[in-house]
Structure formats: C-alpha cells, structure tokens
C-alpha positions as CSV (number, residue, x, y, z in Angstrom):
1,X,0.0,0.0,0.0
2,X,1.4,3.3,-1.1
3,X,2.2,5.8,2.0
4,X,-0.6,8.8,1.8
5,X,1.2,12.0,0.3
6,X,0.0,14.0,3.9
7,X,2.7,11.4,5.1
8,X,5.2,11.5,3.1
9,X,5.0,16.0,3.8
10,X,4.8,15.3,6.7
11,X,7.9,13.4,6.9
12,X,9.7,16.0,4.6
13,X,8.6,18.4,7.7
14,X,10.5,16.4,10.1
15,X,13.3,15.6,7.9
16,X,13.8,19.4,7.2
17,X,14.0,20.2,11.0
18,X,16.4,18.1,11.4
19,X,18.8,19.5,8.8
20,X,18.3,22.7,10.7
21,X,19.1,21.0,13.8
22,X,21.9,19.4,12.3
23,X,23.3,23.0,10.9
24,X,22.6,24.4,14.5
25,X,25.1,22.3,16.0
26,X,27.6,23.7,13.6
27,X,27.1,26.9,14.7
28,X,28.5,28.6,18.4
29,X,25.6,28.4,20.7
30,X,25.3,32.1,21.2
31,X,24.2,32.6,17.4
32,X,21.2,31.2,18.3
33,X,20.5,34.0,20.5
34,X,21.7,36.7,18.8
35,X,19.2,39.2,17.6
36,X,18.7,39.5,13.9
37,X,16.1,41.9,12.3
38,X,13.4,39.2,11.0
39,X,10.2,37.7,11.5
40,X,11.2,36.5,15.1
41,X,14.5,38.2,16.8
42,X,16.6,34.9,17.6
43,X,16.7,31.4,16.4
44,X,15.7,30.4,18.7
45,X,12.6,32.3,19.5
46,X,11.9,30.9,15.9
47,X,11.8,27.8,16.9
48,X,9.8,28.5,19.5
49,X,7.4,29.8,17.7
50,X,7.2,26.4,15.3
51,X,6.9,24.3,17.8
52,X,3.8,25.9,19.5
53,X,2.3,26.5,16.3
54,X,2.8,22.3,15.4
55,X,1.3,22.0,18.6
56,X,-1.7,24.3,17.9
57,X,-2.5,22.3,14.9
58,X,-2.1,18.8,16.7
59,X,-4.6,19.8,18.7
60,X,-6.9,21.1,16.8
61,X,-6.8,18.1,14.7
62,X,-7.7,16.2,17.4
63,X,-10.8,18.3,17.7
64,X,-9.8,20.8,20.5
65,X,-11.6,23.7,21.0
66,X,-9.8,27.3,20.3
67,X,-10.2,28.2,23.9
68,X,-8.5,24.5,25.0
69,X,-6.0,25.1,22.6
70,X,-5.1,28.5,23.5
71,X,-5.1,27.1,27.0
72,X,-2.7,24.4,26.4
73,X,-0.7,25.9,24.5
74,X,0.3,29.0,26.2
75,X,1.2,26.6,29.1
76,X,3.0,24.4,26.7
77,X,4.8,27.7,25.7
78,X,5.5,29.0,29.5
79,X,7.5,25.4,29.6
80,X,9.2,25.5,27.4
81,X,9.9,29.7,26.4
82,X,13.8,29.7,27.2
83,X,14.9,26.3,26.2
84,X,18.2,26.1,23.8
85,X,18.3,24.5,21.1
86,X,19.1,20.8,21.9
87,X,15.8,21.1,24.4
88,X,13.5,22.5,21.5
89,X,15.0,19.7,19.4
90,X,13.6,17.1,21.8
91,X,10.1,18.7,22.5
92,X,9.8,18.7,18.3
93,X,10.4,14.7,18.3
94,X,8.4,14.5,21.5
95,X,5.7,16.4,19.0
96,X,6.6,13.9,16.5
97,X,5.3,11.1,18.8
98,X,2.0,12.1,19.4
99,X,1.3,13.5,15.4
100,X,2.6,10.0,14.3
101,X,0.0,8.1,16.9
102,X,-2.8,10.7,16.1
103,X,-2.2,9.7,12.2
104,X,-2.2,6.2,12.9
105,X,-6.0,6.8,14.5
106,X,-7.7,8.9,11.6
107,X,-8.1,8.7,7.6
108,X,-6.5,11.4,6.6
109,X,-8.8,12.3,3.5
110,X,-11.7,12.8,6.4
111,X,-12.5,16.2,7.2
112,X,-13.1,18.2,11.0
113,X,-13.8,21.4,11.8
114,X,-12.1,23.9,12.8
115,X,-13.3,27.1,14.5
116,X,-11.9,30.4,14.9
117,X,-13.7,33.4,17.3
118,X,-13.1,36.0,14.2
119,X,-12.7,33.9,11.1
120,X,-15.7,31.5,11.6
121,X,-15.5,27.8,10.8
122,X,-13.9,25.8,7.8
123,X,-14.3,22.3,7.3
124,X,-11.4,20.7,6.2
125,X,-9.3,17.4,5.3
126,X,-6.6,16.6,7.7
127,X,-4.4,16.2,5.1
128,X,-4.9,20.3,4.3
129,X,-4.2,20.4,7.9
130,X,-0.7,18.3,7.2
131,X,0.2,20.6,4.6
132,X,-0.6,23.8,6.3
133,X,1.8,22.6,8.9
134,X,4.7,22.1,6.2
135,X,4.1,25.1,4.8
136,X,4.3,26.9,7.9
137,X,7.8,25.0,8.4
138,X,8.8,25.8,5.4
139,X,8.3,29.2,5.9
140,X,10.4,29.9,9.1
141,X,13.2,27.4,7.8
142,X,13.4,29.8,5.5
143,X,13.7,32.7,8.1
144,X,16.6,30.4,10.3
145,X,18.2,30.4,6.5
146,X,18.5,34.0,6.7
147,X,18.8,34.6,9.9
148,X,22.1,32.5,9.7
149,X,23.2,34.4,7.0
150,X,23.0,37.6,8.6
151,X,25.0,36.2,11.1
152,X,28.2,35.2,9.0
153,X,27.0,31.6,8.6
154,X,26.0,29.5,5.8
155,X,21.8,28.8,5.6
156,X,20.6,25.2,5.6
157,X,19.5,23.5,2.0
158,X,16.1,21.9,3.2
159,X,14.4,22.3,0.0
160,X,12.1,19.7,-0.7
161,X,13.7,18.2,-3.8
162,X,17.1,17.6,-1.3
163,X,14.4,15.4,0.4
164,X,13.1,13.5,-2.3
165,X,17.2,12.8,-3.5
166,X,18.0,11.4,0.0
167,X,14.8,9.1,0.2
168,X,13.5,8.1,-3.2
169,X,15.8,5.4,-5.1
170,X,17.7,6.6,-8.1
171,X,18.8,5.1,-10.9
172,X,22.7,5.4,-11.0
C-alpha cells in the first residue's frame, strides 16, 4: 500500500527540521540568540514559535476547542519559552510522537472542523491540515536560512527536492 502523500510532507517536515538541527550544532551556541532583524529576533525564539504552532495544529486536529487550545498551548509555551536548542530539538520529536500516533488513528482524507472566534468555521481534510503545517515550516526554515546568513553563517539546503534525492531510489 502506497504511503498517503500528507505522510510523506509530513515526513519532509521532520526531515527538514532536522537538517536545521543538524546545521545548529555547527554553529557557536550564542548565534542562536543573537538578535537578527526578522520575522522573530533569535533562532531560537523561531523555533519556538514552530513548535507551539505544530502544537496548535495537533490539537486542533484532534478536535480541541480554540479556547482549550489557547489554554494548552500558552502553558505548553511558558515550559518550554527559554529552552536552547538541543531542548526544543527534543520537545519537536516528542511532538513527533503524538502526530505519528494521532495519524495512525484517523483517515486522513476525512475532514473536521475547525473554528476560529473572528474567522468563523472551515471544514477541512486533515491532510490540508498536514500541509498547512509544512508550509508553515517551510516558511520559518526559511527565516533560520536568513537569519544564519546575517550572522556570517552558511543557511541550511532543506528544500524539498534535497528530500526526495535522499529518500527516493535513483537510478545510478
């Protein structure tokens, strides 16, 4: 049986965190808090911010209100607000964990609501749920990128394709 595309993203999304991880390590801690005018003002505050939003999205999948999730959240984000970047690293594969058992539970071409106080109610797949997620990945990746940059040190490649030339077979 072929693996659902929201899977294989979603994979892509953990695979590119990683290579950011992996280029983190490279770098002298203090980078990671230097301020950089950007989206967020530290790498690590960036990170921060992907990992609540992940959360958010978890939890709304599995059919939180906005209220719980703004709840749970903003004491998930009291935890773990000032955590370098090895403890960030382990919260995202402890995030990991419980998207990978929440997929294992639902068909992913099934939609749920979602609910917002100002921007009403959509009812969408999962799956468009998955790829919002990436997306939003994608995006600050892209910030850390620049951010590193500014700072004197080379980005990270995490494009998509670099994913799909480490994990698909090629013909050499």
């Amino acid at each position: 049986m072929m693996k659902h595309e929201a899977l294989r993203l979603y994979d892509y999304h953990l695979w590119a965190n990683e290579k950011v991880f992996q280029r983190l390590q490279e770098v002298p801690k203090e980078v990671c808090e230097q301020e950089v005018p950007s989206v967020f003002p530290t790498i690590t505050k960036t990170l921060h911010h992907m990992l609540l939003t992940d959360y958010v999205w978890l939890l709304a999948m599995q059919g939180e209100s906005y209220e719980k999730v703004g709840q749970v959240v903003g004491q998930f984000s009291g935890e773990t607000a000032g955590k370098d970047v090895e403890e960030l690293r382990e919260k995202f594969s402890e995030l990991a964990k419980k998207f990978r058992d929440f997929f294992r539970q639902i068909d992913l071409d099934a939609t749920s609501a979602y609910s917002h106080p100002e921007m009403g109610t959509i009812h969408a797949r999962y799956s468009d749920i998955v790829q919002h997620v990436i997306n939003h990945g994608t995006y600050h990746r892209g910030n850390i990128s620049a951010m590193l940059r500014q700072l004197g040190h080379a980005g990270v490649s995490s494009d998509y394709v670099y994913y799909l030339f480490e994990v698909l077979p090629s013909e050499k």
